[in-house]
ChimeraX commands (.cxc) that place a marker at each C-alpha (Angstrom):
marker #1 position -19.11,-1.31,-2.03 radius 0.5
marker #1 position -20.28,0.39,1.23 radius 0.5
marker #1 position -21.01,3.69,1.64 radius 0.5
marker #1 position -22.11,5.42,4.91 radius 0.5
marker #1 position -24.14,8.87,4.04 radius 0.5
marker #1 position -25.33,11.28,6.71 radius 0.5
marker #1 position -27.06,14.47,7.58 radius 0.5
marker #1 position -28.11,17.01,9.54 radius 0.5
marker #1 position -31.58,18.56,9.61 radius 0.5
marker #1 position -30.19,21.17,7.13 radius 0.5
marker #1 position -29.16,18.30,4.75 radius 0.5
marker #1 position -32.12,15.64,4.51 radius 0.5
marker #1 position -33.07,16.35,0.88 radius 0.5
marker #1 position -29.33,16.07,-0.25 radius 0.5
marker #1 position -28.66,13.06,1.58 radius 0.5
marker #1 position -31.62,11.39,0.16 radius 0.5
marker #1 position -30.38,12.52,-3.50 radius 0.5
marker #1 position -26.98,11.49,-2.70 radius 0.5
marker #1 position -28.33,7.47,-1.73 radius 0.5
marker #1 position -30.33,7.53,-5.06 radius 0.5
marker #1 position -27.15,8.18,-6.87 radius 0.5
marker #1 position -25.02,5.70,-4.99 radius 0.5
marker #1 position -28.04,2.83,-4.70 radius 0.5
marker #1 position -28.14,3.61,-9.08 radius 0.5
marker #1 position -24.40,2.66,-9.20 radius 0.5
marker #1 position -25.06,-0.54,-6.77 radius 0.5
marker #1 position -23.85,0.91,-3.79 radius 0.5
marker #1 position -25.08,-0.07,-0.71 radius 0.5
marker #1 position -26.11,2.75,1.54 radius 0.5
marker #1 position -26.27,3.44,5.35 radius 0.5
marker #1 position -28.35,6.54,6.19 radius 0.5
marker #1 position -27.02,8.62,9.55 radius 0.5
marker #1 position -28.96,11.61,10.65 radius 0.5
marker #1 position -32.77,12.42,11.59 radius 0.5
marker #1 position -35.58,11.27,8.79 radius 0.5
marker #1 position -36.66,15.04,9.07 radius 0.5
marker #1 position -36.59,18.34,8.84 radius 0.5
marker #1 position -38.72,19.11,11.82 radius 0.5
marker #1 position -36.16,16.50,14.07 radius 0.5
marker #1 position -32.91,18.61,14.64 radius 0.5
marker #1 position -29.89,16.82,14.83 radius 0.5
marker #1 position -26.12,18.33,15.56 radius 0.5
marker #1 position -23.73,18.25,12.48 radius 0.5
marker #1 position -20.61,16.66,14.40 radius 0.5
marker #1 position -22.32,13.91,16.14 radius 0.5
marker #1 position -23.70,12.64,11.96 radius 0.5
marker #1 position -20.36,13.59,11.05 radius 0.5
marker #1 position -18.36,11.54,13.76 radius 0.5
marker #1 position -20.73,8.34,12.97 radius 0.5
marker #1 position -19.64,8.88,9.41 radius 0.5
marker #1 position -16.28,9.24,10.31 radius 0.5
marker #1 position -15.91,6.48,12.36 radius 0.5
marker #1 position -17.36,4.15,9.90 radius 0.5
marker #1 position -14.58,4.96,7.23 radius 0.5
marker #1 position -12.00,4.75,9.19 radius 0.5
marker #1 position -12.85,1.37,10.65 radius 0.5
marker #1 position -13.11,0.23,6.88 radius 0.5
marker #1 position -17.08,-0.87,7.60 radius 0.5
marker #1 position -17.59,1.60,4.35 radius 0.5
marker #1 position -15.20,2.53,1.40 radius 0.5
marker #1 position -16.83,6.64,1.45 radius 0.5
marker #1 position -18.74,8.43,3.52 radius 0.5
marker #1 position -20.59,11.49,2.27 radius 0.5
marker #1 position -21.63,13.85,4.19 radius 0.5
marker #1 position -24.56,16.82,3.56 radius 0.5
marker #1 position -25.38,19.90,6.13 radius 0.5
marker #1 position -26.20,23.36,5.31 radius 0.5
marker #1 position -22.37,24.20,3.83 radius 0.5
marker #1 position -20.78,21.09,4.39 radius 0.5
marker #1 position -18.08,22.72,6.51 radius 0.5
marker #1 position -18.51,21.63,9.74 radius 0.5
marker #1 position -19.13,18.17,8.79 radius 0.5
marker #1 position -15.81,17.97,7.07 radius 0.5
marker #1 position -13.90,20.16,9.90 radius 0.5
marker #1 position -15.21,17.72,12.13 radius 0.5
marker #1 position -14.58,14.51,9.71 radius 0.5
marker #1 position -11.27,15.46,9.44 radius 0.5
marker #1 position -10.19,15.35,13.17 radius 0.5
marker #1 position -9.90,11.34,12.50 radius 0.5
marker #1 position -6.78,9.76,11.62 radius 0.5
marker #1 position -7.33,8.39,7.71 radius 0.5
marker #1 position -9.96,10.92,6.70 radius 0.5
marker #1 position -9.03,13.38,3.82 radius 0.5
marker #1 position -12.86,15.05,4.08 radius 0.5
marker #1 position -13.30,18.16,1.19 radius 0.5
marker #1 position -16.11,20.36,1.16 radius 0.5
marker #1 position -16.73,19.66,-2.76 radius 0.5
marker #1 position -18.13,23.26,-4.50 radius 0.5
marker #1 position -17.85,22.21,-7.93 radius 0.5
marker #1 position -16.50,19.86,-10.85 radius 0.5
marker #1 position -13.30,21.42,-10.15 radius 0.5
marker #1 position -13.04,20.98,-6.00 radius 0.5
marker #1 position -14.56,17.17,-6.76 radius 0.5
marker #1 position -12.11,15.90,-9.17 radius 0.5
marker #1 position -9.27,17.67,-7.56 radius 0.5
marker #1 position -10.14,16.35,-4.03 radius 0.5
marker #1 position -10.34,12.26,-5.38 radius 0.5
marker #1 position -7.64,12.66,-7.86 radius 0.5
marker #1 position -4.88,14.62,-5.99 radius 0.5
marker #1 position -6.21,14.34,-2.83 radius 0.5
marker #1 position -7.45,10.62,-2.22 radius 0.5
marker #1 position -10.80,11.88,-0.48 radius 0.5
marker #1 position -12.51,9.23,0.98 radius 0.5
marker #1 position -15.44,11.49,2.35 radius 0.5
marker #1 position -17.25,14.01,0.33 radius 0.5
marker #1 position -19.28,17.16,2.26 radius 0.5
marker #1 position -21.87,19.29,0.89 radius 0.5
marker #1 position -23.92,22.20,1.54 radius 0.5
marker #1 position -27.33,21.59,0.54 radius 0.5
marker #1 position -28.00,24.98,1.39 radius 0.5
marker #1 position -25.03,26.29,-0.94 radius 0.5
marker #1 position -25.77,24.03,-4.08 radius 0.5
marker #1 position -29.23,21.92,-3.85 radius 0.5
marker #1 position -29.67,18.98,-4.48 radius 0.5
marker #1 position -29.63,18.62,-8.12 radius 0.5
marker #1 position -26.28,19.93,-7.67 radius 0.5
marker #1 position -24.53,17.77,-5.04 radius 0.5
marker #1 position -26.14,14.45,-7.25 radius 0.5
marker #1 position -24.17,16.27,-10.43 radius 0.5
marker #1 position -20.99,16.80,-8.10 radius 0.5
marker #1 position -21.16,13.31,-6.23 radius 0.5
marker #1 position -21.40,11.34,-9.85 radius 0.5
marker #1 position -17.77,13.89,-10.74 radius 0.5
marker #1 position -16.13,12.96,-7.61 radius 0.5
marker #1 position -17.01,9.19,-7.71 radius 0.5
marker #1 position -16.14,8.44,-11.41 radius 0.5
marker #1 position -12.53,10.47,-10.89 radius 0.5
marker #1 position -9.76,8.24,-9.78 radius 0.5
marker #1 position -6.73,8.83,-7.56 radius 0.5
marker #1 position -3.92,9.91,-9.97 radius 0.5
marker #1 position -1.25,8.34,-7.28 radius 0.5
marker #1 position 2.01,9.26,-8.08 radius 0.5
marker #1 position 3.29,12.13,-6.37 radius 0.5
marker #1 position 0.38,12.82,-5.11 radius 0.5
marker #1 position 0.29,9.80,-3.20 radius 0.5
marker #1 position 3.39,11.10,-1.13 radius 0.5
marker #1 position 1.27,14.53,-0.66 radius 0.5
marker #1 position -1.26,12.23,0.95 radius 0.5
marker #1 position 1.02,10.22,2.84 radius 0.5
marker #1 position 1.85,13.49,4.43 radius 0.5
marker #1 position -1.78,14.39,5.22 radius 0.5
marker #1 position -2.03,10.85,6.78 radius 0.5
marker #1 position 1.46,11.37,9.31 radius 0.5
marker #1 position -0.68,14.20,10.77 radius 0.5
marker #1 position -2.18,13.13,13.93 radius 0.5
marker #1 position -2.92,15.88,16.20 radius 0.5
marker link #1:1,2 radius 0.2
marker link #1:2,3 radius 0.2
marker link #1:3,4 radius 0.2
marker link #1:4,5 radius 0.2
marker link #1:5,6 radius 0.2
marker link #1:6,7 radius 0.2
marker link #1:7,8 radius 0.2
marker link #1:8,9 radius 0.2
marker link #1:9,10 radius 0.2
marker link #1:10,11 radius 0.2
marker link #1:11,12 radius 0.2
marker link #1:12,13 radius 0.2
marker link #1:13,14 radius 0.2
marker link #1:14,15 radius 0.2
marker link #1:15,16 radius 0.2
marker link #1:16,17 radius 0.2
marker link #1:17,18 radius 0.2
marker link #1:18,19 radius 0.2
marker link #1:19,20 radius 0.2
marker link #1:20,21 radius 0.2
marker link #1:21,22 radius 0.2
marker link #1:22,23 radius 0.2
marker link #1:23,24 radius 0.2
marker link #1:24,25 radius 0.2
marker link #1:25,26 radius 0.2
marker link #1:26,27 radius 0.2
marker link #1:27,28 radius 0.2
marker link #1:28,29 radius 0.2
marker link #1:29,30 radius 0.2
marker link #1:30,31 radius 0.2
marker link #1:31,32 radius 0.2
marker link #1:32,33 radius 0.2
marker link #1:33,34 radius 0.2
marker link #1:34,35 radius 0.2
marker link #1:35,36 radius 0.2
marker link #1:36,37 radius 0.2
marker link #1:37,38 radius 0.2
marker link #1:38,39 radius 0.2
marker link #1:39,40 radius 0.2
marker link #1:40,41 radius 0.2
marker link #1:41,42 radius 0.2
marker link #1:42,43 radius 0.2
marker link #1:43,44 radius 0.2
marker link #1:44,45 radius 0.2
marker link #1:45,46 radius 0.2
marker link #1:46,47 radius 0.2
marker link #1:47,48 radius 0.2
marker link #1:48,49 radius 0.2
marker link #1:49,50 radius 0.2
marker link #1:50,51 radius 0.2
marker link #1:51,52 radius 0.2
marker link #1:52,53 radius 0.2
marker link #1:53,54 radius 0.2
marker link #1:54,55 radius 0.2
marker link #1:55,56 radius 0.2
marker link #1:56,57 radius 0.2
marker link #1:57,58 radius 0.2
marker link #1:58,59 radius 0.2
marker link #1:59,60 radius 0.2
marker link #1:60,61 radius 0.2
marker link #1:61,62 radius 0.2
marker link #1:62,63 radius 0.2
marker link #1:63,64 radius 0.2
marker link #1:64,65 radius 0.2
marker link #1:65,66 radius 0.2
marker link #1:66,67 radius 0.2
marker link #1:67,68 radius 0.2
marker link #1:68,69 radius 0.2
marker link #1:69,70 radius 0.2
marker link #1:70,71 radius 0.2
marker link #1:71,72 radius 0.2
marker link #1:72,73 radius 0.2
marker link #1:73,74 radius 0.2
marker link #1:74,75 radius 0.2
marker link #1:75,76 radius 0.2
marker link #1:76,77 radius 0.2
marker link #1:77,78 radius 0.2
marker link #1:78,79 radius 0.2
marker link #1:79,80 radius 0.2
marker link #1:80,81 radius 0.2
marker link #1:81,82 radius 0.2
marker link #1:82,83 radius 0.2
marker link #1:83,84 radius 0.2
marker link #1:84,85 radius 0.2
marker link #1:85,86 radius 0.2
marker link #1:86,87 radius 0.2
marker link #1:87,88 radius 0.2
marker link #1:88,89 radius 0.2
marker link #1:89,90 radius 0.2
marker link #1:90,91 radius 0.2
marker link #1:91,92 radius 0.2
marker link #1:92,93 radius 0.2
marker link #1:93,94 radius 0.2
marker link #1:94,95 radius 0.2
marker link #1:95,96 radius 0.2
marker link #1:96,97 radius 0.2
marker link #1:97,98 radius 0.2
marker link #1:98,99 radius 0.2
marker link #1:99,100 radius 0.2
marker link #1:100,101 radius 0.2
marker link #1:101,102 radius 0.2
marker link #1:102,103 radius 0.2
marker link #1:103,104 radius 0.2
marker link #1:104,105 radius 0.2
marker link #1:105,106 radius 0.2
marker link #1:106,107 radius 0.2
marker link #1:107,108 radius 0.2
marker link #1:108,109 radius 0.2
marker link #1:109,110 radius 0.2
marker link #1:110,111 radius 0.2
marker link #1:111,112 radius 0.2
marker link #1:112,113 radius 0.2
marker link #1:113,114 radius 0.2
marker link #1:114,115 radius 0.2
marker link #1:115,116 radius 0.2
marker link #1:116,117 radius 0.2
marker link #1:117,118 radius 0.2
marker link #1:118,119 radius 0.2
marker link #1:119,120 radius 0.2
marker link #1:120,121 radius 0.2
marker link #1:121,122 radius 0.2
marker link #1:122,123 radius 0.2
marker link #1:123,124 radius 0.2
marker link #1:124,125 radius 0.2
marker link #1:125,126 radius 0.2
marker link #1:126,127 radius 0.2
marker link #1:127,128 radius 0.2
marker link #1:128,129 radius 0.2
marker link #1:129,130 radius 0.2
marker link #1:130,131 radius 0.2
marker link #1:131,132 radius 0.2
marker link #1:132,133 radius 0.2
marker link #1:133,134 radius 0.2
marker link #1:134,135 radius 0.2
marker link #1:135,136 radius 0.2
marker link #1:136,137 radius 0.2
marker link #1:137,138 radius 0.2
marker link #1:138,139 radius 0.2
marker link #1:139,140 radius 0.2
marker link #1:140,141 radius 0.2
marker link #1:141,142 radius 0.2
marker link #1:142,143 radius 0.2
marker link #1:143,144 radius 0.2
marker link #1:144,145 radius 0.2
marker link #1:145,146 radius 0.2
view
């Protein structure tokens, strides 16, 4: 399994939490976004790589870290096949995989630190889509093209 992981300046320490988590559960990990803090780096251009890289099926996730993690996902979800959520909590991270079919996870490192996203990433990857009629809600999401 493939995952493609990116940040922006605002989000190093979170992404690098976030590959420890996914490398521990034999993920292999592709690292977008500057190697630090001092090298700026725009939010839409990470999350367009990231994007891009799901939707072409070269990774199963992406996950996605910038100071809220709402720009990366309002930007994420402009492409056809992304269901992005800006995940808060246990709640917002098993709601968004298992009713939602997320295939890209944002955070705010800013908002919850990086203890916290590494809690909230292990919620949302163990939580399986419930299908069902939720998979017609997503099927919906999906029709939506712009």
């Amino acid at each position: 399994m493939k995952a493609f992981i990116g940040s922006d300046h605002a989000g190093i320490d979170g992404r690098k939490a976030v590959a420890s988590v996914l490398e521990n559960r034999g993920w292999e990990v592709e690292h977008m976004g500057p190697s630090n803090a001092d090298e700026k780096a725009d939010y839409p251009d990470i999350a367009h790589d990231v994007a891009a890289g799901v939707t072409s099926g070269d990774a199963e996730i992406g996950i996605l870290v910038c100071g809220t993690g709402q720009g990366m996902a309002m930007t994420a979800n402009k492409y056809a096949g992304v269901r992005a959520a800006v995940i808060t909590d246990s709640f917002t991270a098993e709601m968004a995989r298992g009713h939602n079919d997320a295939n890209i996870a944002c955070f705010g490192e800013r908002v919850l630190g990086t203890e916290k996203i590494s809690e909230l990433l292990a919620v949302f990857l163990d939580t399986p889509f419930e299908g069902g009629r939720h998979g017609t809600r997503v099927n919906k999401i999906d029709r939506v093209t712009g």
